[in-house]
N, C-alpha and C positions, 0 to 999 in steps of 0.2 A: 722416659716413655715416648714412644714415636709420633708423630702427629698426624691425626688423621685428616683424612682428604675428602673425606666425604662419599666417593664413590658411583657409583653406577645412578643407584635413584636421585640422587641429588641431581644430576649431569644431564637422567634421563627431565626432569622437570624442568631444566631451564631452558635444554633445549625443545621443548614443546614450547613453551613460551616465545622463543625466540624466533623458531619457524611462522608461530602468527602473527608475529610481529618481520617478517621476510615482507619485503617494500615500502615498508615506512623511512620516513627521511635520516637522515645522521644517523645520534646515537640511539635514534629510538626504536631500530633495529639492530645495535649490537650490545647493547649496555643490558644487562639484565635487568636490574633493578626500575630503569627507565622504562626498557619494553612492560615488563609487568605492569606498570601503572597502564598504560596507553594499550594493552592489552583488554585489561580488562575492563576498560573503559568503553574500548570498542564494542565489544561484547554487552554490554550497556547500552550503549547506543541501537545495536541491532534485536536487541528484545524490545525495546522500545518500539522501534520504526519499524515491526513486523508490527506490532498494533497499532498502529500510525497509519501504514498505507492501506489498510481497511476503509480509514477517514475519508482517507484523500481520493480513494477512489470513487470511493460514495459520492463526494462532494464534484468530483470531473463528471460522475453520470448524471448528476440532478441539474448542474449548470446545462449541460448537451441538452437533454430534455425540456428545461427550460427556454432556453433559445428557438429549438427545433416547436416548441409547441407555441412562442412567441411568433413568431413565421407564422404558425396556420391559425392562429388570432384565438387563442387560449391561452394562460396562466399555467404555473407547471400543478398552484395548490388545486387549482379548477378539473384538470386534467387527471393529475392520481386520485382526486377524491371522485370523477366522471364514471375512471375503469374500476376502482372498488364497487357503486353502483353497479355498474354494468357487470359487474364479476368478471373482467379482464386479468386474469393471472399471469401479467409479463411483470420482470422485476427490474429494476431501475438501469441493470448492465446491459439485458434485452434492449427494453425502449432504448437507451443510448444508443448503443449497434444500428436498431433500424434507422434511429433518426441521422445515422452517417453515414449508413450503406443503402439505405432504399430511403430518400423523402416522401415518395408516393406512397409508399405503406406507412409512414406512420401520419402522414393527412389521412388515412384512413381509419389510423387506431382513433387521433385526435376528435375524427366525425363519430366512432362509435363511442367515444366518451361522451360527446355532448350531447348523442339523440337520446340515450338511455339515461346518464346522470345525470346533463344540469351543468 
């Protein structure tokens, strides 16, 4: 009986595998068995840190805000709890932006938080 070689879709699999694994170091781009691990690990990794940099960004706008509203002699909790009062609907990526690209507007936002909130 001949032996068989597996073929087209086998061939087709590994080299998908192997393409996304194209610039990894050593054998972890020509080994198959190697890429696969580190493959799908990667792939792991980036489902991951797609919910991850949500965090992170959140957490870059709240410090911005914070700082920016520590300058014009507010707290960041005094400040969002000020524009809730106030019914300020800017959202934490806005505030950041203004408080890097205009500081006179957001001493402004700052002032309408604290006449109407508190």
């Amino acid at each position: 009986m001949p032996r068989a070689k597996r073929g087209f879709k086998a061939r087709r699999r590994r080299n998908r595998i192997l393409k996304h694994a194209s610039g990894y170091h050593s054998a972890r781009s020509r080994l198959y068995a190697y890429a696969k691990e580190v493959v799908m690990k990667a792939w792991v990794y980036a489902y991951a840190h797609r919910k991850r940099k949500k965090r992170d960004f959140r957490r870059l706008w709240i410090a911005r805000i914070n700082a920016a509203a520590r300058a014009n002699g507010a707290s960041y909790s005094r400040l969002m709890h000020g524009l809730k009062v106030a019914n300020v609907q800017l959202d934490r990526k806005v505030l950041s932006d203004i408080a890097l690209v205009d500081p006179a507007g957001f001493a402004s936002v700052v002032k309408a938080s604290q006449v109407r909130g508190g």
